[in-house]
C-alpha positions in Angstrom: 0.0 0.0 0.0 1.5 3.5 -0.8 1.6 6.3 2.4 -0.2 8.9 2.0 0.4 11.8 4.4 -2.5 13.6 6.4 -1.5 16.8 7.9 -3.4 16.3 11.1 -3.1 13.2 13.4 -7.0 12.9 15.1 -6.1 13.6 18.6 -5.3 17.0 16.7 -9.3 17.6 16.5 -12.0 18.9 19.1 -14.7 16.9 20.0 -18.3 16.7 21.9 -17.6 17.4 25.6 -13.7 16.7 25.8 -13.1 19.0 28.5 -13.6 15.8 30.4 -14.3 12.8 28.2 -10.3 13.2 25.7 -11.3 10.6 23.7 -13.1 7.6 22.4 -12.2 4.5 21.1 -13.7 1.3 19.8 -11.8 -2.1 19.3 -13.0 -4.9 17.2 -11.4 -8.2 17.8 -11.7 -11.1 14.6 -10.2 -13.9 13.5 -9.9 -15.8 10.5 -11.6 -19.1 10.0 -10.1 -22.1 9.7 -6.5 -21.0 11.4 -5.3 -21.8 15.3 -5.4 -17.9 17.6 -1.7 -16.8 17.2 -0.7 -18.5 20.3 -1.1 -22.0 18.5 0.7 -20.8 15.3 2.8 -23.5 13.7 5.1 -23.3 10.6 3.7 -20.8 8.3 0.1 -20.4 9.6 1.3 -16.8 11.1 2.9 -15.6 7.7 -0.9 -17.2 5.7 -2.9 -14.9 8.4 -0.6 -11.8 7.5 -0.4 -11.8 4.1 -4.6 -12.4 3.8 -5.3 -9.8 5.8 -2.9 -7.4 4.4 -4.3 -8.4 1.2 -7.8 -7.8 2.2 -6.9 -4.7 3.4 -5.2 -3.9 -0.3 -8.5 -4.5 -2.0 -10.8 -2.0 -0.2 -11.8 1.3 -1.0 -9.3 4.6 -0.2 -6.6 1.6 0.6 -3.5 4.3 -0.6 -4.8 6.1 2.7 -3.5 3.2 4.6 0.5 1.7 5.2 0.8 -1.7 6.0 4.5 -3.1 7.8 5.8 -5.0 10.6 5.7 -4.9 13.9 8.7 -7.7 14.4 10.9 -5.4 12.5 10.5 -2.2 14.3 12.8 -1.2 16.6 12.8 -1.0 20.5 11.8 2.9 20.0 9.1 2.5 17.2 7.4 -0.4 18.9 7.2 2.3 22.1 6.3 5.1 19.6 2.9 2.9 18.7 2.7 1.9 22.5 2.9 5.6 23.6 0.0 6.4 21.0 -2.5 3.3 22.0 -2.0 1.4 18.9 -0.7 -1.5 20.3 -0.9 -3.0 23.8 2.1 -2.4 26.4 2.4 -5.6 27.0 1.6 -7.2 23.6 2.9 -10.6 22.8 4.7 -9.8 18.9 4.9 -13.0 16.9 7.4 -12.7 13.7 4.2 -12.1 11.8 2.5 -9.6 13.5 2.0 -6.7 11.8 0.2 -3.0 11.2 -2.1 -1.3 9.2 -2.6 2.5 9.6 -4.4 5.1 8.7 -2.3 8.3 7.7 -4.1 10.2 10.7 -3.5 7.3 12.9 -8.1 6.9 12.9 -8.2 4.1 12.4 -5.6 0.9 13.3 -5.1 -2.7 12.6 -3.0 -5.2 14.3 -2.7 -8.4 13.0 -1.4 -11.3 15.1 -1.2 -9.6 18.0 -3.4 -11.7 20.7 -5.9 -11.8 17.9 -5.9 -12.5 13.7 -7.0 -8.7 13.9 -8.2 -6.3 16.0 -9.1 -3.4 14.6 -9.6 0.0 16.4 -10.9 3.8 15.9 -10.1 6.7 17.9 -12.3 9.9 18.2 -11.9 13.1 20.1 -14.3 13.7 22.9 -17.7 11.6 23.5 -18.4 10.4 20.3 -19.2 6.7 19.8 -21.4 6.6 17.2 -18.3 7.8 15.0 -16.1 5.6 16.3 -18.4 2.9 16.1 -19.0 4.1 12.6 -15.1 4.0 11.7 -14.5 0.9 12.8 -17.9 -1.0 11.1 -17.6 0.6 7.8 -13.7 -0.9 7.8 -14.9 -4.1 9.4 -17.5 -4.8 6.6 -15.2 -4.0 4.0 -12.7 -6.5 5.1 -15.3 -9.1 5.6 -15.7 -9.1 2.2 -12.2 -10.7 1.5 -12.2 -12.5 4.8 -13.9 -15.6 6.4 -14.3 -15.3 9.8 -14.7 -17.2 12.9 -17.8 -17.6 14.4 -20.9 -19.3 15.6 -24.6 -18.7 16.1 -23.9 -19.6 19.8 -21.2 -17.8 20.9 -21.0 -14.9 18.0 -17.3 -13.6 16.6 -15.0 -16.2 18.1 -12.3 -14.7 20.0 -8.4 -15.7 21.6 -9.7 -14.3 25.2 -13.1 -15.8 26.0 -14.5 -12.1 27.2 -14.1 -10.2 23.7 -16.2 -13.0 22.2 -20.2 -12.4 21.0 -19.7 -8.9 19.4 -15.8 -9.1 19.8 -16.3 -4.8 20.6 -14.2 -3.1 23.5 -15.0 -0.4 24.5 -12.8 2.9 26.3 -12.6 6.0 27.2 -9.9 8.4 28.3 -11.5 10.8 30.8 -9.7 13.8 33.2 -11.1 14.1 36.6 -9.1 16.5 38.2 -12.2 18.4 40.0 -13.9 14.9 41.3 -9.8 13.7 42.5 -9.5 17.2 44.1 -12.8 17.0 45.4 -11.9 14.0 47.7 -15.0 11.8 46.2 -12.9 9.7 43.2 -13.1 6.8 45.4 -16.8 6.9 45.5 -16.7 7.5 41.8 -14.4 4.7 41.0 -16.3 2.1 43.0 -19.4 3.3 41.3 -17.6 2.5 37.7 -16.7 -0.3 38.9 -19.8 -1.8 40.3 -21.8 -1.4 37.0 -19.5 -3.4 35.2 -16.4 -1.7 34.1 -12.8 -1.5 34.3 -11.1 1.5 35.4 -7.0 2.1 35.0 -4.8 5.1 35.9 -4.4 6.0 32.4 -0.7 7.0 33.0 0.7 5.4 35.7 -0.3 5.8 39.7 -0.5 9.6 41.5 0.7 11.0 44.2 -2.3 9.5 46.8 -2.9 5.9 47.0 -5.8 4.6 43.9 -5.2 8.4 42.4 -4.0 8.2 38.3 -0.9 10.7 37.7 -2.7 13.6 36.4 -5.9 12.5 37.0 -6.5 10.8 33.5 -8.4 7.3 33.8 -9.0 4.7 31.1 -13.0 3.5 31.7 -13.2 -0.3 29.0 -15.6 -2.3 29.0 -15.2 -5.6 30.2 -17.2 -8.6 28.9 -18.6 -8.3 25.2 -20.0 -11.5 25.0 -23.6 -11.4 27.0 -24.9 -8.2 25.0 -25.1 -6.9 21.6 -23.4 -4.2 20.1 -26.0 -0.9 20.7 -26.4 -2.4 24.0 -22.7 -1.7 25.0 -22.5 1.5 23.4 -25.5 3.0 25.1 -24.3 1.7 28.3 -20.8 2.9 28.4 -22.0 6.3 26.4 -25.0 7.2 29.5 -22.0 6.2 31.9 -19.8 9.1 30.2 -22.4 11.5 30.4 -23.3 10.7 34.0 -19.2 11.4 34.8 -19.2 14.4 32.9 -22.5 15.9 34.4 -20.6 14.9 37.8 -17.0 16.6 36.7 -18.6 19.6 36.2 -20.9 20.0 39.2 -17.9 19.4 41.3 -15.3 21.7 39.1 -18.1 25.0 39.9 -18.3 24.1 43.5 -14.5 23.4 43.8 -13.8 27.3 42.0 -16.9 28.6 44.5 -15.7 27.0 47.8 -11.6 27.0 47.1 -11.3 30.1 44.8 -7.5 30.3 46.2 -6.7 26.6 45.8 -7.7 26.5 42.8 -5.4 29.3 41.5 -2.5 28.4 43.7 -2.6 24.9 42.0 -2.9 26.4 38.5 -0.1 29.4 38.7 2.3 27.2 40.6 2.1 24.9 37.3 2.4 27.8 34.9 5.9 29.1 36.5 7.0 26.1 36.3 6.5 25.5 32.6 7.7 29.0 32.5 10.9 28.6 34.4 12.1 25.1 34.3 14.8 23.8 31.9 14.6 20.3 32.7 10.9 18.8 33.1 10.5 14.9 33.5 8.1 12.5 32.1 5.5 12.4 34.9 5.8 16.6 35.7 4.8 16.8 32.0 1.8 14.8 32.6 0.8 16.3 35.8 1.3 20.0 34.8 -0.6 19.5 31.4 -3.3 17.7 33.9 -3.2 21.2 36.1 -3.4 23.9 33.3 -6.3 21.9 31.2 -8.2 21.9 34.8 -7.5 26.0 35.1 -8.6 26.0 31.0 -11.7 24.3 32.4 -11.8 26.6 35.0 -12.0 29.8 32.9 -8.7 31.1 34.8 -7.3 30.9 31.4 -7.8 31.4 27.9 -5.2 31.7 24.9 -5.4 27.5 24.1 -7.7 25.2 22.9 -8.6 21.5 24.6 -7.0 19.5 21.6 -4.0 21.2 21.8 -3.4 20.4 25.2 -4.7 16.5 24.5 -2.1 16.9 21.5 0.6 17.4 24.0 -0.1 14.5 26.0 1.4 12.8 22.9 3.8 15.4 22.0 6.1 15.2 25.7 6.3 11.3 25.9 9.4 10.3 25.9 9.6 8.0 23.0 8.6 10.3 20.8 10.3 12.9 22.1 13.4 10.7 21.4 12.3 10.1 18.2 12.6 14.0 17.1 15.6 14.4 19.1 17.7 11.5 16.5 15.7 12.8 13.3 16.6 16.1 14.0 19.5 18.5 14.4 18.2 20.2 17.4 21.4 21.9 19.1 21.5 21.8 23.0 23.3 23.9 25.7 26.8 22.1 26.2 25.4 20.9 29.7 22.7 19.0 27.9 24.7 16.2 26.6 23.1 12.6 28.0 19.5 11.4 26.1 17.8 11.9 28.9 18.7 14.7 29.6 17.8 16.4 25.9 14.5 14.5 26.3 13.9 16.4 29.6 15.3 20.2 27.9 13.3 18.9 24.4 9.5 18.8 26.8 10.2 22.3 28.7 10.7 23.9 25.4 7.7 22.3 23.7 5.8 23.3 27.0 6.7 26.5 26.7 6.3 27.3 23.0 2.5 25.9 23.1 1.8 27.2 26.3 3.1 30.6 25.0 -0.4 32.4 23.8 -2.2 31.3 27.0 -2.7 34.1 29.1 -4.2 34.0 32.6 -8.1 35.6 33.3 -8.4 35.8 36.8 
């Protein structure tokens, strides 16, 4: 398939109600008929799988939009590159065959022998399932087509982890909760998740207090796929969004009511140091992105938009960070002469530079 470039990756764009809800993102796991789930591969069944669905993917419509390769034959950095941009699993187990296929704006994704033959994903700004959902059918058809896939009239789209199977649809969302973790009630709110049937993750890592995320971002997936259908899922997980975002909210106005100074120490303190600091690590950048979106949302500042903040969630990670810093000829003060420590310099001066029209309202 030839590459075609798109200017704008999709976390790039706004979306409905992404002052809480970031993004959106629907997962479709298949598998091919008549082949072993890529942890029974043997001889060349892994190589058959690839090359079919890379083929399939070759005959649909737009395919030049698309570029196909191999995960097996990236390197450390690349592989943490896709990891970084929630293309593939963390902890995905790579067979020689497994391999990519993605869209220019990084919409739409594909991995192929990776737990499954194929699981195919879409990602949308904000609270907007019915687009993701959209994304990921119209491709899912298309490839069905070319494709015979597993499945029965009893247990649906046949899948490697007994869970995803029936509509063989996950589910997630990447939600900031900064005024409900400030507020002192995100335990109540994460047992609440929980207890209707949902997973819920510290999106980047653990915060400073025990069960808190690190910059309050949380990762809300369905779990089971296999007991209801399609719509049923959506709707569920989609009035659960709304219900958290109502919530966020309520609690962000009576958080800038009752702790008008908090609220603005917490904010400024984050601004100087963006402002001042030369050096600023992986989890700072996280948690002072976290802090100025939450004073954005607060109306204590104005100059930036919501996707260009979710942008640089992306932008400061440190893998792709590293990546600019090797395919570019960046100078550095003389003092700056370790990765790490041009990684560190290379995030405070991308901080700075986007954060540079913002000015502060209040």
């Amino acid at each position: 398939m030839r590459k075609t470039e798109i200017s704008d990756a999709w976390y790039g764009s706004n979306g409905p109600d992404n002052d809480v809800v970031l993004s959106s993102r629907v997962r479709l796991a298949r598998n091919l008929a008549n082949f072993p789930f890529p942890q029974g591969f043997k001889n060349s069944d892994g190589d058959r799988v690839q090359s079919l669905v890379f083929d399939a993917f070759h005959k649909i419509d737009e395919n030049e939009t698309y570029q196909s390769l191999l995960i097996s034959e990236l390197d450390s950095l690349g592989q943490k590159i896709l990891s970084e941009r929630g293309v593939i699993e963390p902890d995905s187990i790579l067979q020689t065959s497994s391999g990519l296929i993605l869209r220019g704006d990084g919409r739409v994704s594909c991995t192929v022998n990776c737990y499954d033959h194929i699981r195919l994903s879409s990602f949308v700004t904000g609270l907007d399932l019915s687009n993701a959902k959209k994304l990921v059918k119209e491709i899912d058809d298309k490839l069905q087509k070319h494709l015979q896939i597993a499945g029965s009239v009893e247990f649906g789209y046949l899948t490697s982890a007994i869970k995803d199977a029936g509509s063989g649809m996950k589910i997630s969302l990447l939600v900031h909760l900064p005024a409900i973790s400030y507020g002192g009630m995100l335990d109540r709110v994460l047992k609440e998740i929980m207890s209707e049937g949902f997973s819920v993750i510290g999106y980047y890592g653990s915060g400073m207090t025990l069960g808190s995320s690190l910059g309050a971002f949380y990762k809300i997936s369905t779990e089971v796929s296999f007991s209801e259908d399609e719509e049923i899922q959506l709707e569920k997980i989609n009035n659960l969004g709304k219900k958290i975002i109502d919530f966020e909210r309520k609690v962000r106005l009576e958080i800038a009511d009752n702790k008008p100074t908090f609220v603005r120490d917490l904010v400024y303190k984050a601004i100087a140091m963006v402002k001042y600091s030369r050096f600023i690590d992986s989890r700072d950048g996280i948690d002072l992105i976290s802090k100025i979106k939450f004073g954005l949302d607060l109306g204590l500042l104005t100059g930036i938009e919501t996707n260009v903040l979710f942008s640089l969630l992306y932008r400061v990670q440190n893998a792709h960070l590293s990546y600019v810093i090797r395919s570019s000829d960046l100078s550095y003060e003389k003092d700056v002469n370790t990765e790490e420590l041009k990684i560190e310099r290379l995030r405070s001066l991308i901080l700075q530079e986007t954060l540079n029209t913002m000015q502060i309202t209040a």
